[in-house]
Phi, psi and omega in degrees: 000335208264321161328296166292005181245351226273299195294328137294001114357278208266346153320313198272346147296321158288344180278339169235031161258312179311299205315292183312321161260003125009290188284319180305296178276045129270284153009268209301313217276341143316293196299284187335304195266043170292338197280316168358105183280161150307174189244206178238003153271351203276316199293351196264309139023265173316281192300318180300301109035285206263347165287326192296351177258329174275334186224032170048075170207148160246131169247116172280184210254150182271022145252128228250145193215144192304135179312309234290315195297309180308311188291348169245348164279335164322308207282325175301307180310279184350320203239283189287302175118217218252028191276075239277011128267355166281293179355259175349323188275330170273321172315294192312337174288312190306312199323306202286343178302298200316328198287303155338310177297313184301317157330286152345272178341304235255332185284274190303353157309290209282336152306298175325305198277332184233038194317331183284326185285166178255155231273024185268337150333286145002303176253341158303315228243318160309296218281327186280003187256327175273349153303287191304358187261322186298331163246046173257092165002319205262338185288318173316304171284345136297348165285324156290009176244131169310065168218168186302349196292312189290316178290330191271012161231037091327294150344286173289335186301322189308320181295274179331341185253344181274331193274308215253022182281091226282355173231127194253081145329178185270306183317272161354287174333292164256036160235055182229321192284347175267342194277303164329289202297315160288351150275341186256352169273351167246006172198108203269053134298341168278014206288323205290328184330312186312283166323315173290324147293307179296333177290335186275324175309290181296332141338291187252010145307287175302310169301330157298332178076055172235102208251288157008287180300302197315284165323329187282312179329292203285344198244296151019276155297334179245021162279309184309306185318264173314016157275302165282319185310286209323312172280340185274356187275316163306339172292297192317342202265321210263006166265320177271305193088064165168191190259121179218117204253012156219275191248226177189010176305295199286338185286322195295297177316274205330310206260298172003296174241039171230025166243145215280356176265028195019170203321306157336271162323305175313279172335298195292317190293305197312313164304334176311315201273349185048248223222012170294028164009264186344317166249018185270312171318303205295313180291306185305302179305299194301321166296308150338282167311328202269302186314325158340277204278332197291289181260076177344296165315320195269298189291338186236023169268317161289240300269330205291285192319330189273325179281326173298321180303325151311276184292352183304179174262070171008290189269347176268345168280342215284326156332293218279339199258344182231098138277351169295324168280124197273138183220151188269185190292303182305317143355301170344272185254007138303315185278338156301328180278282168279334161259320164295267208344290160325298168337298174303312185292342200247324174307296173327295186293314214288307187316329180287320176289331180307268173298349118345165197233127172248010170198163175320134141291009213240330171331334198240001209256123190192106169048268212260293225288025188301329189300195193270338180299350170274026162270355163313339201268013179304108190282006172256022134273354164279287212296350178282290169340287197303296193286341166273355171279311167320301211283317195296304166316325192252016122304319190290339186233246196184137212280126151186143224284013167265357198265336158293340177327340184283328157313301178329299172329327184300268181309319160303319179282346188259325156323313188281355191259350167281297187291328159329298185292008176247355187212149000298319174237186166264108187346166202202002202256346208248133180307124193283166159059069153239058200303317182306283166350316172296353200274331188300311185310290170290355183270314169289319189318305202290350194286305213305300176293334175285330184285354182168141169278042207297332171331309175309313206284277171343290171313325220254304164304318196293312201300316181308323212260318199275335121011288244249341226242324159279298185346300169306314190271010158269307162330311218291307231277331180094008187266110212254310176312286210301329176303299175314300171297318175299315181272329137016274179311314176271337157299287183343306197255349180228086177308309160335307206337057193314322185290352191244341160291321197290303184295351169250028172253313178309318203279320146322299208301342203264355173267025191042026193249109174312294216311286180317341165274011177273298179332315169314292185304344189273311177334291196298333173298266150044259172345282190220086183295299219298348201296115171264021192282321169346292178297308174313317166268357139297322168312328186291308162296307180322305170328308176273350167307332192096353172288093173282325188262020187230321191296324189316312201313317186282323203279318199280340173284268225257025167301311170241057208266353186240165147288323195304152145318090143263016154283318149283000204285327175303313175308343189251020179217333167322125180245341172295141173293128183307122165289180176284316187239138203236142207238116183278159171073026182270337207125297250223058159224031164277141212099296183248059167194149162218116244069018256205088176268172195318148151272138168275174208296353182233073159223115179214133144113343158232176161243145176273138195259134134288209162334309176196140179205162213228113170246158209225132187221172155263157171232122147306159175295149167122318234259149191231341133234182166257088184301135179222134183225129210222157175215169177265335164077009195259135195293005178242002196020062161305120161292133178238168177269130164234148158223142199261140148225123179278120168050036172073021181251193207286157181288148181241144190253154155184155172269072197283107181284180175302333175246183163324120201197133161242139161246138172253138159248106199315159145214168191305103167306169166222173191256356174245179160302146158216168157250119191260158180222116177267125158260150156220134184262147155191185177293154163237190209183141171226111193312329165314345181311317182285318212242100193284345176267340168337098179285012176268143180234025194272156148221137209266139171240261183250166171275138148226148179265283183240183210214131187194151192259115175254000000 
């Protein structure tokens, strides 16, 4: 016994080492997008959330949308509070709960589906389905954003594995049928589930000739079901005065996105109509339909745009399409990697396996059911069903790359059971010679490139960044030529390029000709305004030029125009000479200060430190220390310890109070000019400590005003 339980063990040991690095990449990719503003559903979300706790009431929304995700994020601010990265942060826990479920899933499928193999498939064809959820990038990024995607397919992974479970009790039955019901109250696209389970049940009910049973399964499941869908479709009757058995999203959707006069207009007639839901349904499905059938050629010209569109590759258009936004390198080539890179493997892999025969016919040949209909009782004609209602909807309306997400359980469990068959070698046990089965594979391939040419677009980038990359390390190097010539090259191949005007601007300043780097920088604004290295390095230059009022404008507008740190990005490119006395938070201390943050708006005349941070001064001959004026910032005004160091010289300790205070700190004179660097180390703090409504999310070391050379 203990022999046989040995191998499940350590499956499942292995099933909660993937999970823990799940949570580790899930984290990390938390972390990156903490800066992420909302979108404009997550924020109509967020406010339905936070009216139902301040003023008890649920307000629907004015496109009327399924209860269940407000009602749970309500319930999250109670237990985190309203802080939309603790938000983030429990989605990021369910994300990581899927990787076990898909594991499941992914297991008793692959019993189901190859009943002949042996049971190290199995568990093989889990563990490689819960790798790919445990590192997929996209599953990860979708956790942080406050929309319905991350519960409902936790959710759904719960289902697909209670449903396809080769022994069902009825207590199961309904509590597979309550878990239906609650997927279709946070996303009512589950409503077809009902029917496609109970239809799959009784399928393979009658092929056991437990029909009985079946029909019990089956009745069950719409029982869980109408316990929950059934008071919110009674609310709706006794609010609207008629039947709206979840939402009005699909009826709304129909007309939205098929009428040629586009989503804007549509929207203004339907708001027109006020707060009448009932005929607002009524209205939509007629219209919808009619914009359809009036032009045909025009609907299955869109459905065409929508398929390409379907299949793309996410994170390289979402790049090609924002190029103003910064993502740092590991970000990077997390979303090429772990989010397209994956996406492609498990649509290839997962599709192929969705279609292929996993066991013999003869396997299935048992009295009546000798015909070809007991391939129904198959579970990749439900989960197949499920990925072509999916794929066909979100034709019929519009394409948007969280709406495949319903697909994974799918592609994943079917993925890990294609690599299962292939490794360590490849089975010999599984039926051969499917040529037909390749064709799903190669069809998405083919969508995936009519939709972008991406090898090319890939090929093009690499060559443009590794360019862009000799360019930098000539800068760095002081070779102005070479530099030049490297970005050259890289315009050449990115007409658009902002990054290869900045480098040939840089490339100007250090052969000292200003006019041609501004020509450069205007050029790049041009381009791309929003781009902020442009503006910085003109504010900078502007700066030494002496236009103090044209330079403040650029460096304080585009200062937090990135995610990236530009404050530091500016310190390592600055040609203005650092002053003696340096005064924060006037606009013009970007360039010589770093670790700092930005001031918000009732911040004026100093910055807030982090842990550590760095100011950069000149020192004349003569000077003999450093002033620093400092307060501790703290709302209860706790005195804290900072300690300064000049140039690498020895550390100095103070006690920083509640008010203003300077300090000095000695260093070694010289007989030349020099540039000196002060660090400051102290404690931080998170203004929620004080204030629990607090929407800062910094953590704060000290105030400084000003910074001066004696």
């Amino acid at each position: 016994m203990d022999i046989d339980r040995q191998p499940d063990r350590r499956w499942w040991v292995a099933v909660v080492s993937l999970t823990a690095l799940a949570l580790v990449m899930r984290l990390l990719v938390w972390r990156w997008r903490e800066l992420y503003p909302l979108g404009g559903d997550e924020a109509e979300y967020l406010a339905q959330a936070i009216t139902l706790l301040q003023e008890r009431r649920y307000v629907e929304l004015r496109l009327m949308r399924p209860p269940l995700y407000p009602l749970f994020l309500a319930a999250t601010i109670v237990v985190v509070d309203s802080l939309v990265q603790n938000l983030r942060l429990v989605q990021a826990l369910i994300s990581t709960l899927t990787v076990p479920l898909i594991a499941l899933l992914t297991r008793t499928l692959a019993q189901r589906s190859a009943p002949q193999m042996p049971t190290s498939f199995a568990r093989r064809a889990g563990l490689l389905a819960g790798l790919l959820t445990a590192f997929n990038y996209t599953l990860a990024a979708n956790a942080t954003e406050l929309l319905t995607e991350t519960l409902f397919l936790a959710g759904l992974s719960l289902l697909f594995w209670l449903v396809i479970r080769p022994a069902l009790s009825y207590r199961l039955a309904l509590i597979a049928g309550l878990i239906l019901g609650a997927l279709c109250l946070i996303r009512s696209v589950a409503l077809p589930l009902l029917p496609l389970t109970m239809g799959w049940w009784l399928v393979n009910a009658i092929r056991a000739e437990h029909v009985r049973r079946g029909l019990g399964h089956a009745a069950m499941i719409l029982l869980g079901c109408a316990l929950v869908i059934g008071p919110w479709t009674v609310r709706n009757m006794l609010t609207y005065g008629g039947v709206i058995l979840i939402d009005t999203t699909g009826a709304e959707n129909l007309w939205l996105d098929n009428d040629p006069a586009g989503r804007e207009a549509v929207k203004a007639q339907l708001y027109a109509l006020g707060e009448d839901r009932l005929l607002r349904q009524r209205l939509a499905t007629e219209r919808g339909i009619a914009v359809i059938t009036a032009d045909p050629g025009r609907f299955i010209a869109k459905m065409s745009r929508e398929l390409r569109l379907f299949f793309a590759l996410e994170q390289v258009d979402d790049m090609r399409a924002r190029p103003a936004i910064w993502v740092s390198p590991g970000e990077l080539v997390a979303r090429l990697v772990l989010g397209d890179g994956v996406w492609l493997l498990i649509l290839l892999t997962g599709g192929y396996g969705l279609v292929r025969r996993w066991q013999p016919a003869s396997a299935t040949a048992e009295g009546f059911w000798r015909s070809r209909w007991c391939i129904f009782a198959d579970p990749r004609w439900l989960l197949g069903a499920w990925a072509a209602y999916v794929l066909l909807t979100t034709l019929i309306f519009h394409v948007e790359l969280r709406y495949r997400l319903p697909l994974y359980p799918v592609l994943l469990a079917y993925s890990g059971m294609v690599g299962a068959a292939q490794w360590p070698i490849p089975s010999r046990t599984l039926p051969r010679s499917q040529p037909v089965a390749l064709l799903v594979p190669t069809l998405a391939l083919a969508i995936t490139l009519w939709h972008a040419p991406y090898p090319w677009l890939g090929w093009q980038l690499v060559g443009k960044h590794w360019l862009l990359r000799q360019a930098e390390q000539a800068l760095e190097r002081g070779d102005s030529r070479t530099a030049a010539a490297a970005a050259q090259q890289a315009l050449h191949r990115d007409q658009q390029s902002v990054l290869a005007r900045v480098a040939l601007a840089r490339a100007a300043l250090l052969d000292g000709d200003q006019p041609t780097a501004l020509r450069w920088l205007d050029e790049a604004i041009a381009v791309l305004p929003a781009h902020p290295y442009p503006h910085l390095l003109r504010g900078d230059l502007l700066r030494q030029q002496g236009d103090l009022a044209a330079a403040r404008a650029e460096l304080t507008t585009f200062a937090t125009a990135s995610r990236e740190d530009l404050a530091t990005w500016l310190w390592e490119r600055s040609i203005t000479p650092p002053p003696t006395v340096l005064n924060l938070g006037d606009g013009l201390d970007l360039g010589f200060i770093r670790g700092m943050h930005h001031p918000a708006a009732n911040e004026q005349g100093w910055r807030w430190t982090t842990g550590w941070a760095q100011v950069r001064l000149t020192v004349p001959t003569g000077a003999e220390s450093i002033a620093l004026t400092m307060r501790s910032g703290r709302p209860d005004g706790t005195p804290v310890r900072v300690w300064i160091t000049v140039a690498n010289g020895a550390q100095s300790s103070f006690v920083v109070g509640a008010d203003w205070q300077t300090f000095t700190v000695p260093f070694v004179s010289r007989d030349q000019p020099r540039t000196v660097v002060v660090s400051i180390t102290s404690p931080t703090f998170w203004p929620r400590t004080y204030d629990p409504a607090s929407p800062d999310g910094r953590r704060l070391g000290v105030q400084v005003r000003q910074v001066a050379v004696r």
